[in-house]
Backbone bond lengths (Angstrom), bond angles and torsions (degrees), N, CA, C in turn:
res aa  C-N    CA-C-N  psi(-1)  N-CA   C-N-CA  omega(-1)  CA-C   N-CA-C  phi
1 X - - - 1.446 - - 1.531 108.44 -
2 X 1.426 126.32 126.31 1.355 136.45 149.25 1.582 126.70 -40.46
3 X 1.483 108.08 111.87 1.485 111.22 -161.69 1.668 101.76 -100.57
4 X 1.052 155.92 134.72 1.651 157.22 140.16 1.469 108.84 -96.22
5 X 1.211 96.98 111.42 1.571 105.10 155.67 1.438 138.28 -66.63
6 X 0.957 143.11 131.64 1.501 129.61 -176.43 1.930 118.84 -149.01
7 X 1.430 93.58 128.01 1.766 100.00 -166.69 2.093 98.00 -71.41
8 X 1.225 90.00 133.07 1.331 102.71 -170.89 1.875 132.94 -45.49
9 X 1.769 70.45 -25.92 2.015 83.40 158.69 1.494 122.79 -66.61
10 X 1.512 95.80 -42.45 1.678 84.74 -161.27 1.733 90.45 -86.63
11 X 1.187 139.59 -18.23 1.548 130.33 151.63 1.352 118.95 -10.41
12 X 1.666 100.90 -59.35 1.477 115.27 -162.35 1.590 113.22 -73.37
13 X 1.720 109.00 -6.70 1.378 118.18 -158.84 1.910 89.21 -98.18
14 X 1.711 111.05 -41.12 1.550 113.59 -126.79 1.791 71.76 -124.69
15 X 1.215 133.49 30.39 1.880 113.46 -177.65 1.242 105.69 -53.01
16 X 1.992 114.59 -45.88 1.731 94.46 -170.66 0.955 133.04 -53.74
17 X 1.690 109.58 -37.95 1.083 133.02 -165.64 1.710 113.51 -66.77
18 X 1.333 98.52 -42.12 1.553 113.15 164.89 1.591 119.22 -56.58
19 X 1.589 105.52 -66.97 1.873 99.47 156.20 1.467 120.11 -39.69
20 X 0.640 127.92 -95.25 1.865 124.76 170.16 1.346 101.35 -9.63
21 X 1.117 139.95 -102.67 1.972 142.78 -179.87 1.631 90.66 -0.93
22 X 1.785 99.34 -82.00 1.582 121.09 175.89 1.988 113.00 -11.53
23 X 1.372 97.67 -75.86 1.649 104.45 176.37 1.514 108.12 -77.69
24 X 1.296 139.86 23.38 1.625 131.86 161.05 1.458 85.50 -101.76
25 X 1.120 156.04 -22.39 1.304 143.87 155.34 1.900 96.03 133.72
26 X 1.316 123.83 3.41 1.479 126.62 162.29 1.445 128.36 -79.32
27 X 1.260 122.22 105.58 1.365 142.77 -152.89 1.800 114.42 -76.09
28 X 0.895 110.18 104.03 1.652 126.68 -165.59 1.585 118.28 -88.54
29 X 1.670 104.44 110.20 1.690 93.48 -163.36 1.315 81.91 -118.10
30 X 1.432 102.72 128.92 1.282 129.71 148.93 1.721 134.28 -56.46
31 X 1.431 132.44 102.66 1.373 133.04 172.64 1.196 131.75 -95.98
32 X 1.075 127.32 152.09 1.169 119.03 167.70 1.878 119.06 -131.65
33 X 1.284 118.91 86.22 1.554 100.58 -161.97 1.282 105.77 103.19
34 X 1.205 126.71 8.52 1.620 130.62 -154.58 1.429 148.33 48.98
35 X 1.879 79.24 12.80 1.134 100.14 -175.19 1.776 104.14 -101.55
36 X 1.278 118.53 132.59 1.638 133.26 167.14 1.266 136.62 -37.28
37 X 1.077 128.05 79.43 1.935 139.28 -159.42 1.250 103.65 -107.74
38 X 1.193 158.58 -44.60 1.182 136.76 -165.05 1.732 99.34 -171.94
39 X 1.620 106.03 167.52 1.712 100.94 -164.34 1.600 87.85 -158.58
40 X 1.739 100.58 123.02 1.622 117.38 -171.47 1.472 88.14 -91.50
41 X 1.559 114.95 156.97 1.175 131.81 -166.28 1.286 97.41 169.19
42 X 2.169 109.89 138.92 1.165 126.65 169.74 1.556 113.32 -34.62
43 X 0.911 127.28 164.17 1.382 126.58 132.51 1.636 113.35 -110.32
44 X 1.826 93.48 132.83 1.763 113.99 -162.69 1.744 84.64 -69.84
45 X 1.750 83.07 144.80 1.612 97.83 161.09 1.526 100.33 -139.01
46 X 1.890 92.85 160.92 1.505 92.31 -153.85 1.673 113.52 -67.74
47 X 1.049 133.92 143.82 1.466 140.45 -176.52 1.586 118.12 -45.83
48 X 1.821 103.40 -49.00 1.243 116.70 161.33 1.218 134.66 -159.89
49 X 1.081 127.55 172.24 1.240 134.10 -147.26 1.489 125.52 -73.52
50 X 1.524 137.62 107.01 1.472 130.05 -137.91 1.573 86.58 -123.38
51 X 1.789 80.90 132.77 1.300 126.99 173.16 1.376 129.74 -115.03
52 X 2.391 96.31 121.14 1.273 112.89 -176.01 1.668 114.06 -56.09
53 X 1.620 104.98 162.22 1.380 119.96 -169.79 1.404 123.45 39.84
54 X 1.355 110.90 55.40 1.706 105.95 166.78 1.376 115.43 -84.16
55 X 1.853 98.88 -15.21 1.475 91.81 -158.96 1.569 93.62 -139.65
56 X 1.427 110.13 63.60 1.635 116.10 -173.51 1.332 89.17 -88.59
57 X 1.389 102.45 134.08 1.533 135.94 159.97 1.708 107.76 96.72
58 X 1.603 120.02 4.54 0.909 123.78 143.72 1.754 140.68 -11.31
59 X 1.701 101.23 -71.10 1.014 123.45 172.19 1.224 109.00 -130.75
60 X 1.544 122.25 155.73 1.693 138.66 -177.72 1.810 103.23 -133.86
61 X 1.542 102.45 147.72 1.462 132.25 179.51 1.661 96.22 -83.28
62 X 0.863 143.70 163.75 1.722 157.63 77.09 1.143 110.38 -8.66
63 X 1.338 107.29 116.91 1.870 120.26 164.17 1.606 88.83 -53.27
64 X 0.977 147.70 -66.43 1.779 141.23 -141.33 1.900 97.66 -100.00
65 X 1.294 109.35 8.62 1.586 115.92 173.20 1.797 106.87 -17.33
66 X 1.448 109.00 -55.02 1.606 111.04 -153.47 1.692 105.54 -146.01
67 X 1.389 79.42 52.46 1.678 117.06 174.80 1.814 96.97 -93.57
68 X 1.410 116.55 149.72 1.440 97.67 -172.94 1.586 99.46 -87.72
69 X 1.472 123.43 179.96 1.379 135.71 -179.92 1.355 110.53 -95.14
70 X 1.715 93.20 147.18 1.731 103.49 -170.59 1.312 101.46 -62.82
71 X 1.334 113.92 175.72 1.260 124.66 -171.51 1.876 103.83 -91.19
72 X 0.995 116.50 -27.52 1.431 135.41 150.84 1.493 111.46 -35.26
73 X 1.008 129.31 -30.45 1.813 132.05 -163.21 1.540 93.32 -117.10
74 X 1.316 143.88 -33.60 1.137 122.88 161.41 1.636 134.63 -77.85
75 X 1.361 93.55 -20.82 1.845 111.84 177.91 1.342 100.51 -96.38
76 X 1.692 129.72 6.06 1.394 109.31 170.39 1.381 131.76 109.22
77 X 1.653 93.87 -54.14 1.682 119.81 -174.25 2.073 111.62 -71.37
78 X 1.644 98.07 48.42 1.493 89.49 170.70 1.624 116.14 -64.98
């Protein structure tokens, strides 16, 4: 990934321009002093589209799943 640095002033001048970079997939670090404060980046979305029950019977619940816990499992004394 393509990194640009940028001093926190001219941030405040150029944000769109910074969002835009940001969503072409080039990763935007914010400075201040030259020192490293914060880093713009897409947020991933999923590729495609996910579909219930592909994998029924996969995994199984407990009839007593969300039954409360013995008093034994919070005091320790299993």
């Amino acid at each position: 990934m393509l990194t640009k640095t940028v001093d926190i002033q001219e941030a405040q001048t150029n944000l769109k321009e910074l969002l835009s970079l940001a969503l072409k997939g080039i990763e935007v670090v914010l400075t201040e002093g030259g020192i490293p404060l914060v880093r713009l980046a897409p947020i991933a979305s999923p590729t495609k589209q996910r579909t219930a029950g592909l994998h029924a019977g996969a995994i199984w619940t407990s009839d007593d799943f969300d039954e409360p816990l013995p008093d034994e499992f919070w005091t320790g004394n299993l």
